[in-house]
C-alpha positions as CSV (number, residue, x, y, z in Angstrom):
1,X,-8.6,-12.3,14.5
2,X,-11.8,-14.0,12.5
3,X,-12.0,-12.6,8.9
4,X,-14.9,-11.3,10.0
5,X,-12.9,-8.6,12.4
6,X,-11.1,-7.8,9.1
7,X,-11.6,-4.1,7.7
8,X,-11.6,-3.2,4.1
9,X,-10.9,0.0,2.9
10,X,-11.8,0.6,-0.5
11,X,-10.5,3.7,-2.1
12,X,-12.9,4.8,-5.3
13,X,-13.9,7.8,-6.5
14,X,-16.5,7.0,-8.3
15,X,-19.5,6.2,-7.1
16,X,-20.9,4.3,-9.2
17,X,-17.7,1.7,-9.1
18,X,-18.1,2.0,-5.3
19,X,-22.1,1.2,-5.6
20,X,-21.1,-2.2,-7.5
21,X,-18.2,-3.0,-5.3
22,X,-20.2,-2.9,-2.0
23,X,-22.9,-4.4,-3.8
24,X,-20.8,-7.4,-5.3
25,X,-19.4,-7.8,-1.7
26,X,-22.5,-8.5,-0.2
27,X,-23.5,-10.8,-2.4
28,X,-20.5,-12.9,-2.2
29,X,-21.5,-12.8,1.6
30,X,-18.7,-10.4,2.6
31,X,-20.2,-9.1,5.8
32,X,-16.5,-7.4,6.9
33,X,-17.1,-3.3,7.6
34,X,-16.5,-1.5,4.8
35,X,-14.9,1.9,4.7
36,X,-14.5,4.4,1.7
37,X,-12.4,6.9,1.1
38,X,-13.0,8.9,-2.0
39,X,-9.5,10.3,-3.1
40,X,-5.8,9.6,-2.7
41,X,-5.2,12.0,0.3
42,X,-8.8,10.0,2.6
43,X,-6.9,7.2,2.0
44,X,-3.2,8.1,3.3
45,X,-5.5,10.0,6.0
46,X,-7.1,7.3,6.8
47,X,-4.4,4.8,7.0
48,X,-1.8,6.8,8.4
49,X,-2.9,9.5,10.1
50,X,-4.8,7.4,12.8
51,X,-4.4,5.6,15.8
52,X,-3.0,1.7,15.0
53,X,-6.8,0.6,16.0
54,X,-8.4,2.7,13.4
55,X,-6.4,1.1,10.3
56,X,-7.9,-1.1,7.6
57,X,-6.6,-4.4,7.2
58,X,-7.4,-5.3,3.3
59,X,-7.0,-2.4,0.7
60,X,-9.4,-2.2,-2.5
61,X,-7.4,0.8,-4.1
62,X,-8.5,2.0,-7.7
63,X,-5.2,4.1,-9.5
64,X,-7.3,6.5,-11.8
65,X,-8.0,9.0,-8.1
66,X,-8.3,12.9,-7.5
67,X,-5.8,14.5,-5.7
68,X,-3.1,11.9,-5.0
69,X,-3.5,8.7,-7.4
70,X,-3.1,5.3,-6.7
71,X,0.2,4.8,-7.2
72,X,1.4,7.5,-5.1
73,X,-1.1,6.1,-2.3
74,X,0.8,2.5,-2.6
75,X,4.0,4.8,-2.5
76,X,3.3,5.9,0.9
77,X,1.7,2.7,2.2
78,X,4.8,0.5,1.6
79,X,7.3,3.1,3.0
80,X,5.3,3.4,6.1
81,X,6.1,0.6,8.5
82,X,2.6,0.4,9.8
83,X,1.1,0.1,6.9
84,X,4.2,-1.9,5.3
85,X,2.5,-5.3,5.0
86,X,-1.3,-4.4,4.8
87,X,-2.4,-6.3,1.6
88,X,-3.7,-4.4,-1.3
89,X,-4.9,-5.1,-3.9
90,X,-5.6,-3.1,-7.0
91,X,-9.1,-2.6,-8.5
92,X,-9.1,-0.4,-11.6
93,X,-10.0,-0.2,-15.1
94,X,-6.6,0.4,-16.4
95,X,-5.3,-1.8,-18.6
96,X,-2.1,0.0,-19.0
97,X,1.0,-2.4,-19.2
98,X,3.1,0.8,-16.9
99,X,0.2,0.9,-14.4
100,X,0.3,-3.1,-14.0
101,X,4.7,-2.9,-13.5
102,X,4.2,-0.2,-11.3
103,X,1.5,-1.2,-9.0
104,X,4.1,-4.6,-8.6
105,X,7.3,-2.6,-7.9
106,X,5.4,-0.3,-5.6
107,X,4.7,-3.7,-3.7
108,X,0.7,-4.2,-4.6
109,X,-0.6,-7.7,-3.7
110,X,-2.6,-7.7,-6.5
111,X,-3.5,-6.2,-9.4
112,X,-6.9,-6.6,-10.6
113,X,-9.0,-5.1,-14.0
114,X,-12.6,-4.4,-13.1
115,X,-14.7,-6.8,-15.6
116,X,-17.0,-4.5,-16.9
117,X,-19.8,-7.5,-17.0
118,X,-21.4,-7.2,-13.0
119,X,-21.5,-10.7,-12.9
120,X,-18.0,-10.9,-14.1
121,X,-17.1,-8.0,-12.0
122,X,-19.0,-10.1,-8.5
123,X,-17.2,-13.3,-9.4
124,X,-14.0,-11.2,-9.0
125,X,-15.2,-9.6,-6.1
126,X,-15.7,-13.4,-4.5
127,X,-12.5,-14.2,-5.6
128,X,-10.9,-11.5,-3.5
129,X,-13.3,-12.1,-0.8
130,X,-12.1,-15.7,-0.4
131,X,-8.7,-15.6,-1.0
132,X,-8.0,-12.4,1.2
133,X,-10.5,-12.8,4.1
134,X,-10.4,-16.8,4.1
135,X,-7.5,-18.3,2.8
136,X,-4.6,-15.2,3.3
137,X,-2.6,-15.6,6.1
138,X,-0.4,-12.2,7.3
139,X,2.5,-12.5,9.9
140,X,1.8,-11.4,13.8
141,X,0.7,-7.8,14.1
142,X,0.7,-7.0,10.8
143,X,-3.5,-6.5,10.4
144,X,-3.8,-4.3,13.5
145,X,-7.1,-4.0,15.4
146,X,-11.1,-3.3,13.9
147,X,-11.5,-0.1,12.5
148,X,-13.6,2.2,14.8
149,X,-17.2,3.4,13.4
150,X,-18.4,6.5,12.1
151,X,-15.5,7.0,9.3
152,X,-17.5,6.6,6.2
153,X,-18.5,3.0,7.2
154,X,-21.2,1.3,5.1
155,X,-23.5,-0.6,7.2
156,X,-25.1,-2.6,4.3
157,X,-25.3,-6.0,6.1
């Protein structure tokens, strides 16, 4: 699998945030599909309630989210063993020091604060690009296949 065949699901509510992450994606060059789920409960949905085929590979996932936050969506993830070792990695804007431990224990890959400078915010944005799409390397199997179209896929390349 190219990182080019990898899927990212990035999980914001607002749309705004979601706006400047798709936007500071494309200008780091990040061509990857790009699917958004708007609360907690889209992502699990999405992620776990599908067929193996239709599962992102790369997880942005904001905490601060209606219905079922981002902590209990990393919850899930990690006791699921399909979803067990997708990387994710935690874009929010909390700087809470309980948010940070959490996100680790719940087994987050990351754990990112969203610069509120763009340019800051689309050098950090590269910086996930590169490392996760480029440089990354996931045991056998554990990425799955292309998510399929038509599920809230932005087409911005």
């Amino acid at each position: 699998m190219s990182a080019d065949d990898v899927t990212i699901l990035l999980v914001e509510d607002n749309p705004d945030d979601e706006e400047l992450c798709v936007r500071a994606l494309r200008r780091s060059q990040i061509k990857n599909e790009i699917v958004v789920a708007h609360d907690g409960v889209e992502a699990v949905e999405y992620l776990l309630d599908q067929n193996a085929g239709e599962r992102a590979h790369l997880v942005l996932l904001d905490l601060k989210l209606p219905r079922l936050d981002g902590l209990q969506v990393l919850e899930r993830l990690r006791a699921d063993p399909r979803t067990h070792t997708t990387p994710v990695v935690v874009l929010t804007t909390s700087d809470e020091q309980r948010d940070l431990i959490e996100s680790y224990n719940l087994g987050a890959n990351s754990y990112i604060r969203k610069p509120v400078d763009f340019t800051q915010f689309s050098d950090a944005i590269r910086a996930i690009g590169v490392y996760w799409l480029s440089l990354n390397r996931q045991p056998p199997g554990s990425l799955g296949a292309v998510a399929s179209p038509g599920r809230n896929v932005i087409n911005t390349g």
